[in-house]
C-alpha positions as CSV (number, residue, x, y, z in Angstrom):
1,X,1.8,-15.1,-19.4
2,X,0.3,-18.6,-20.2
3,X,2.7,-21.1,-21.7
4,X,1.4,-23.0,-25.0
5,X,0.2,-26.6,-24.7
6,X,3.5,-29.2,-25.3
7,X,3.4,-31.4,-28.0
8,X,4.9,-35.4,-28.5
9,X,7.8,-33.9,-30.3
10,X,8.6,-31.1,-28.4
11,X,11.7,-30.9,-25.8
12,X,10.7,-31.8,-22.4
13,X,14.1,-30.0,-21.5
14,X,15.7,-26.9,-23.2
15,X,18.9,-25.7,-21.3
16,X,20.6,-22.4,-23.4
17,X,24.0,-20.9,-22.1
18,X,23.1,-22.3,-18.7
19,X,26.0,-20.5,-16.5
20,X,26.3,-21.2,-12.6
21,X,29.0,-19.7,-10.8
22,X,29.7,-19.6,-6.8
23,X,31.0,-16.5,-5.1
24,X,32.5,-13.1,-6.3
25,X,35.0,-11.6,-7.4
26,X,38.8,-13.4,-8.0
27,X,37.5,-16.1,-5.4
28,X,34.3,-17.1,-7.8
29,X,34.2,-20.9,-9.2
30,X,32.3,-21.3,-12.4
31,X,30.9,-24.6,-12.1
32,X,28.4,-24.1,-14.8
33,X,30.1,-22.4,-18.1
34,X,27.8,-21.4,-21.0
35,X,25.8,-25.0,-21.3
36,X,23.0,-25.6,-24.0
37,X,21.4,-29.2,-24.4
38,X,17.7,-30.5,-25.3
39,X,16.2,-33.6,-24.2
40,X,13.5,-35.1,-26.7
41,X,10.3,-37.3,-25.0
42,X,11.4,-40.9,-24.2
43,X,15.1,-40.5,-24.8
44,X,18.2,-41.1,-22.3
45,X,21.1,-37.9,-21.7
46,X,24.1,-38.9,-20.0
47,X,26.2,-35.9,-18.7
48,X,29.5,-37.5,-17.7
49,X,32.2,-36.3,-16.6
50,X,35.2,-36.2,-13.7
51,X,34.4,-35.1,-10.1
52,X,34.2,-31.1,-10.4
53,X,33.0,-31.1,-14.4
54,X,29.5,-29.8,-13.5
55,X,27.3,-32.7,-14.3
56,X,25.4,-32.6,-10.8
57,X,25.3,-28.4,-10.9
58,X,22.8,-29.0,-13.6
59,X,21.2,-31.6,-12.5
60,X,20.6,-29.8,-8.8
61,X,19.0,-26.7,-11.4
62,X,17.0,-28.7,-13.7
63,X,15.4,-30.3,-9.8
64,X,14.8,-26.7,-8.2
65,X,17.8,-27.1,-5.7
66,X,20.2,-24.3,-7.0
67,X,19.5,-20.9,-9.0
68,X,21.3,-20.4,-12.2
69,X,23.4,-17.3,-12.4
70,X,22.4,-17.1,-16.3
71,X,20.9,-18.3,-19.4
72,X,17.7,-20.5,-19.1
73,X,16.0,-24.0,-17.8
74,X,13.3,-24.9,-19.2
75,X,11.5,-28.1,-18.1
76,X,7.9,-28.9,-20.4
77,X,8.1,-24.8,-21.6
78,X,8.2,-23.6,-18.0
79,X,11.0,-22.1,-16.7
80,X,13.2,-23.4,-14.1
81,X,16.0,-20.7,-13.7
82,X,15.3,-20.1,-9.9
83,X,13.7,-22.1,-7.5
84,X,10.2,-22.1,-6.3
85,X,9.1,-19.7,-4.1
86,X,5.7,-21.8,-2.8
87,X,4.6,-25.2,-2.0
88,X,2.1,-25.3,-5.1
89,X,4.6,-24.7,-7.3
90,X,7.3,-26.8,-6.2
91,X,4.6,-29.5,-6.3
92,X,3.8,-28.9,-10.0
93,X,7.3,-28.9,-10.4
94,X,7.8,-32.0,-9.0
95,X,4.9,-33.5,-11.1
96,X,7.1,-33.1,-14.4
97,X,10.3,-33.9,-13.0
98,X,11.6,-36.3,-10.2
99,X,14.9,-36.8,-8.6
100,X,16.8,-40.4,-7.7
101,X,19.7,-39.6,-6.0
102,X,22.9,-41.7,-5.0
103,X,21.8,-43.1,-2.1
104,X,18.1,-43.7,-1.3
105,X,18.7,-44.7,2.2
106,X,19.6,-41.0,3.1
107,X,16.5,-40.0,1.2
108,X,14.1,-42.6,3.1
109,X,12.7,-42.6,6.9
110,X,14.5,-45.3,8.2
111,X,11.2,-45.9,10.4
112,X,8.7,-45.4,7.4
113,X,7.4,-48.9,5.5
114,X,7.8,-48.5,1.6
115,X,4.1,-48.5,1.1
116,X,3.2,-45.4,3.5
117,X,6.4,-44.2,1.8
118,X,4.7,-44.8,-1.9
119,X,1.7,-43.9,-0.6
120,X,3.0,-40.4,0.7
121,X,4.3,-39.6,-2.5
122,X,1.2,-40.5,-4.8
123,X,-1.4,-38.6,-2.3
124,X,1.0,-35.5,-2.5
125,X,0.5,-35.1,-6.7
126,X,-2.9,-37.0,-7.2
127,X,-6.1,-36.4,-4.7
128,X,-7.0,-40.4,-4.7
129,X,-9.2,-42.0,-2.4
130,X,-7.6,-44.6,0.3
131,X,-8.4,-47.5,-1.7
132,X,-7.4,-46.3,-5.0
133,X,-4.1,-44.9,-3.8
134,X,-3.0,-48.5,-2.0
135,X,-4.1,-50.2,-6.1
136,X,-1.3,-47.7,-6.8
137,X,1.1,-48.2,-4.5
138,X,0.9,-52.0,-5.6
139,X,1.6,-51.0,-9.3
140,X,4.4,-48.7,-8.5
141,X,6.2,-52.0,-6.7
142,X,5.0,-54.4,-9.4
143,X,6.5,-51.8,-11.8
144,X,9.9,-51.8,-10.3
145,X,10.2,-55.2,-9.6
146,X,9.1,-55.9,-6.2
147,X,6.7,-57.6,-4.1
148,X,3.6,-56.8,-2.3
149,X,5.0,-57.5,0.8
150,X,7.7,-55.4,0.7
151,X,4.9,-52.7,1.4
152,X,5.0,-53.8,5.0
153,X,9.3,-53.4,5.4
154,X,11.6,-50.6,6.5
155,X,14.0,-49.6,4.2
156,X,16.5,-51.5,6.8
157,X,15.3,-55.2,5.4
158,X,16.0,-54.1,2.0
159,X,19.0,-54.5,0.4
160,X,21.0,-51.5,-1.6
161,X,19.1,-52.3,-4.9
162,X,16.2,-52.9,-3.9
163,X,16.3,-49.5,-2.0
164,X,17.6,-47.5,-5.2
165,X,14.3,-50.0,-7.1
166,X,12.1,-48.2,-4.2
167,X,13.2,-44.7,-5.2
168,X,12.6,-45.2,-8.2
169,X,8.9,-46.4,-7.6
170,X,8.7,-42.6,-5.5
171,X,10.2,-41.0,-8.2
172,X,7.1,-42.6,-11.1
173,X,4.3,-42.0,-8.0
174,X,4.0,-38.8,-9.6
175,X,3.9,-39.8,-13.3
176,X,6.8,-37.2,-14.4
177,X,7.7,-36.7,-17.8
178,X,11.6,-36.6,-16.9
179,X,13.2,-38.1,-13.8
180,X,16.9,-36.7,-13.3
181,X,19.1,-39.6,-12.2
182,X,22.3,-38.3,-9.8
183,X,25.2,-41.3,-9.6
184,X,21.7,-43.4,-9.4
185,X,24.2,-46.5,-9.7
186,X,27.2,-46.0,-8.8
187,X,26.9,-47.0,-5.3
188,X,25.5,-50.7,-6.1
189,X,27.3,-53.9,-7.0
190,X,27.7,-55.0,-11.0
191,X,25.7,-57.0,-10.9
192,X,23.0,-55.0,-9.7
193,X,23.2,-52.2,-11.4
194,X,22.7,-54.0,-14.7
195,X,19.1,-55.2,-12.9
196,X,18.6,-51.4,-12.2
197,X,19.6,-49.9,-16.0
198,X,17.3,-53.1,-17.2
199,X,14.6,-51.6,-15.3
200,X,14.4,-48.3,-16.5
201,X,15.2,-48.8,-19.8
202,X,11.8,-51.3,-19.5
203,X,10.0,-48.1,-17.8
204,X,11.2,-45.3,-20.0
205,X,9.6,-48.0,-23.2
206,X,6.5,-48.2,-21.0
207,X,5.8,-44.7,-20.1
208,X,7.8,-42.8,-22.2
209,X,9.4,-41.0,-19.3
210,X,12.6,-39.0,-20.7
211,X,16.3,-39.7,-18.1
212,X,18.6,-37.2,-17.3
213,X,21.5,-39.4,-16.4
214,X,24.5,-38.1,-14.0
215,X,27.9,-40.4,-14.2
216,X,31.3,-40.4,-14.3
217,X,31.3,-44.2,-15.2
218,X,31.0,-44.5,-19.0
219,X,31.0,-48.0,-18.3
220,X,26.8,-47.4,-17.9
221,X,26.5,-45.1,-20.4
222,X,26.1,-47.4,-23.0
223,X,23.4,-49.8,-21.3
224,X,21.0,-46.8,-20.5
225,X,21.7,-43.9,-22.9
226,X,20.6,-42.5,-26.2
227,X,23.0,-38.8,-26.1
228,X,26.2,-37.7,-24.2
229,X,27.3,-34.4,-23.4
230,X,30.9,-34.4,-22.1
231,X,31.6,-32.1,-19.5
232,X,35.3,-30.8,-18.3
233,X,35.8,-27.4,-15.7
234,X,32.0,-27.0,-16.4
235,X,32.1,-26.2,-20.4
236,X,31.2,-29.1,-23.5
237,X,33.7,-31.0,-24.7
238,X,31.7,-33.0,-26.9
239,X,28.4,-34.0,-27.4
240,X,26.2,-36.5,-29.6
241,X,24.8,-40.1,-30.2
242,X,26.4,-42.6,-27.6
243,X,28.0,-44.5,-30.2
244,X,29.3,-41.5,-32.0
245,X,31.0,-40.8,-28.3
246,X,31.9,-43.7,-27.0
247,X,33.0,-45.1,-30.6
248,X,34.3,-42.5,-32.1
249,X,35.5,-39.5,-29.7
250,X,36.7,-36.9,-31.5
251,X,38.4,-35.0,-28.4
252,X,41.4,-36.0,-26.3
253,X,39.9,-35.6,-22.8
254,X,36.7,-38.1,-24.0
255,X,39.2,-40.3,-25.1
256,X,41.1,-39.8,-21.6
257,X,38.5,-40.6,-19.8
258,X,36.9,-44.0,-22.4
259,X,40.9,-45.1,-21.7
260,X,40.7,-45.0,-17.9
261,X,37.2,-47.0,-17.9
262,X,37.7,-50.2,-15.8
263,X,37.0,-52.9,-18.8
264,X,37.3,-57.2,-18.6
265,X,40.3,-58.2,-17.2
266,X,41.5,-55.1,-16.4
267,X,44.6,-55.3,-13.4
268,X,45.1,-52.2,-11.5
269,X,48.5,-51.0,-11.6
270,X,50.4,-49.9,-8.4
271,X,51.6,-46.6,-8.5
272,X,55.5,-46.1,-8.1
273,X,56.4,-45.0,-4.4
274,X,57.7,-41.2,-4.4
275,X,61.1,-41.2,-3.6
């Protein structure tokens, strides 16, 4: 059955009554509870939530890593309710929608330079010719922010956001149409992570790529996204503009977890000893 041509206005991602649960029986965990969302062209959706809310389960379906146990993925009208079962079509796959994970040193040969890197990945989705395919490994790092000659490093001479700005530049070799972004910050300094949220808010206005964005830190959420969704035990809590969240939460947990957000000045508290 062929799927009919997308158009600009049309979700690149349709998620309905997405359910994921692990095991059988009374020792089953439903991580994923009956979760519906859509992701417009160009636009930012942050999934937040505690450790154990479900925010990555969906993120690991939407990317081809986990099967759902129900309801539907769609990513650019084709579905994605169960991985692929070939090398073509996980490649297709992977030309609509990338992955940038936590840590891009795991995810990088610590022996590979970042060009052969870039280069690997833009050979694997588009049949260019040697010199064409280096021109494009030079955009990718001009896109992200870095130099030509950090073609010729190993990801050892990089520094932590530089690394995430590489995997990034792997994620865009294949020109997708949403990249799913997993704790994508989290791991780097202040500091740097506002250079990184910069930087693909600049991207998304360039290429009109769309952002799934994994956190728990709402403290981001407002710098990169358009939409939250909520999550708690797997199920919506809330959902809607960021400023409708983050401004005006109309449930207890959101506002649990906007009131345990690290802001200016903010002095940790010790914890009274247990007696």
């Amino acid at each position: 059955m062929s799927v009919p041509p997308a158009t600009a206005t049309d979700p690149v991602v349709r998620v309905d009554h997405l359910v994921k649960r692990y095991g059988h029986g009374e020792h089953a965990h439903l991580a994923v509870d009956d979760v519906s969302f859509t992701l417009a062209p160009g636009r930012t959706l942050a999934l937040v939530g505690e450790s154990g809310a479900g925010k990555s389960t969906i993120g690991s379906i939407l990317t081809g890593l986990h099967a759902a146990t129900s309801g539907t993925v769609e990513v650019c009208g084709e579905d994605r309710s169960r991985p692929a079962r070939s090398t073509r079509l996980r490649r297709h796959r992977g030309s609509l929608l990338q992955l940038v994970a936590q840590d891009p040193f795991t995810s990088l040969d610590p022996r590979q330079k970042i060009g052969s890197a870039l280069a690997e990945a833009v050979a694997l989705h588009h049949p260019l010719d040697r010199a064409r395919r280096h021109e494009r490994v030079l955009e990718l790092l001009d896109a992200v922010g870095l130099a030509v000659h950090h073609a010729d490093v190993t990801p050892r001479a990089l520094s932590g956001g530089q690394r995430q700005r590489v995997a990034i530049a792997r994620a865009l070799a294949a020109r997708p149409r949403v990249v799913v972004l997993d704790e994508a910050v989290s791991a780097l300094d202040v500091s740097v992570q506002a250079q990184v949220l910069n930087l693909l808010n600049d991207l998304q206005a360039s290429t009109g790529t769309a952002y799934v964005f994994i956190t728990h830190d709402l403290a981001v959420v407002r710098q990169i996204a358009h939409d939250v969704i909520v999550l708690r035990h797997g199920r919506i809590v809330e959902s809607g503009s960021t400023e409708d969240i983050l401004d005006r939460p109309q449930q207890r947990y959101t506002r649990l977890l906007l009131e345990s957000t690290p802001r200016h000045g903010w002095t940790p508290v010790p914890s009274r000893p247990c007696v």
